[in-house]
C-alpha positions, 0 to 999 in steps of 0.5 A: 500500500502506498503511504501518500502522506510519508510520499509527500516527504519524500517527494520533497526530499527528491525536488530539494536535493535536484534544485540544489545541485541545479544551484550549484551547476548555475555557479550560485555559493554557499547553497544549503537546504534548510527546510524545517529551519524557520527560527533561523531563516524565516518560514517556508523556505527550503533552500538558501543560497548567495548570490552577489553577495545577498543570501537568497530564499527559495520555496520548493514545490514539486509537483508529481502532475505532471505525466504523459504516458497512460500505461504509467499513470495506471501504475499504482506501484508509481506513486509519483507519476501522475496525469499532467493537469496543468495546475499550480497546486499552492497551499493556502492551509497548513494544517487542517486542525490549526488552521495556521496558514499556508506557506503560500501566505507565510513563506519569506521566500524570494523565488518560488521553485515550482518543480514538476517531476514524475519519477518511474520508480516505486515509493521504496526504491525513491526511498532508498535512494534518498539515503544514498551519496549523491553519485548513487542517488543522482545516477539511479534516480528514474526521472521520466520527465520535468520541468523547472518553474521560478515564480517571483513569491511576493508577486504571486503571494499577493495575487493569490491572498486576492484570487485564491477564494475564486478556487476549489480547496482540495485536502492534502496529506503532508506528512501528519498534518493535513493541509489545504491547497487551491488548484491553479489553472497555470494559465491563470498564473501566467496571464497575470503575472511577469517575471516568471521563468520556465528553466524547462528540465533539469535533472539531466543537466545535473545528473553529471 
């Protein structure tokens, strides 16, 4: 049986530690995945790295939607290869219970790492290979397709905290808490806002 909720970890696991390494390969210094960290860095920021002498924040995103081939997206042993339905998915709640907001309210992110990744690969296999040195883990990992988007957070957090009511909210699982997200038609995104970069894939580039 798969284990969405450990999933949505490990999902996270994967996007933090590819977007790293694409920091790294893009010649940006002292890049450090900080997830977990808000006391020192601020809430809902995962990676920090400098670039002309300022630290930057970044909020990964990984977003598993994002598949082409029906045979696989049938495959429930593929936990992380889904039906491409071209949305965002933004958090607006972070816990169901609280009611504590999302990090798409509270993150002090300055770019949003939205990255689009579907893996041909079962939740145990991913699992192990998390805990494997980079060499293993970035030769073995199965990355069937993805997709890199850099969206600027303060824009897009003030268009979401006006638009985000407009949208279904959809329950998700994350970890142990359950949490709500709004599903957002990426042509929605796009036709509001500038300054957001389509990088395209990048695992393959930083595999090497």
């Amino acid at each position: 049986m798969i284990n969405q909720a450990a999933g949505a970890v490990l999902l996270q696991q994967v996007a933090e530690r590819v977007i790293c390494r694409y920091l790294e390969k893009a010649g940006h210094d002292n890049v450090m995945i900080v997830s977990g960290k808000a006391d020192t860095v601020g809430p809902g920021v995962d990676i920090i790295y400098k670039y002309a002498g300022t630290t930057e924040k970044v909020k990964v995103k990984p977003d598993a939607y994002f598949g082409t081939d029906p045979g696989k997206v049938r495959d429930r042993s593929l936990p992380f290869y889904r039906s491409d339905v071209g949305h965002y998915a933004f958090e607006a709640v972070a816990n169901a219970a609280t009611r504590e907001p999302g990090w798409m309210f509270q993150s002090s992110a300055d770019h949003l790492y939205y990255y689009y990744v579907v893996l041909g690969q079962s939740e145990a296999e991913v699992r192990a290979l998390v805990a494997e040195p980079n060499e293993v883990f970035f030769s073995e990992l199965q990355v069937e397709r993805d997709e890199l988007r850099i969206l600027p957070m303060r824009a897009t957090q003030d268009w979401f905290e006006e638009h985000f009511q407009e949208y279904t909210p959809r329950p998700v699982t994350v970890g142990e808490r359950s949490a709500w997200y709004r599903l957002i038609p990426r042509s929605d995104i796009h036709g509001a806002l500038g300054g957001i970069k389509n990088v395209g894939p990048v695992f393959d580039s930083v595999r090497g």
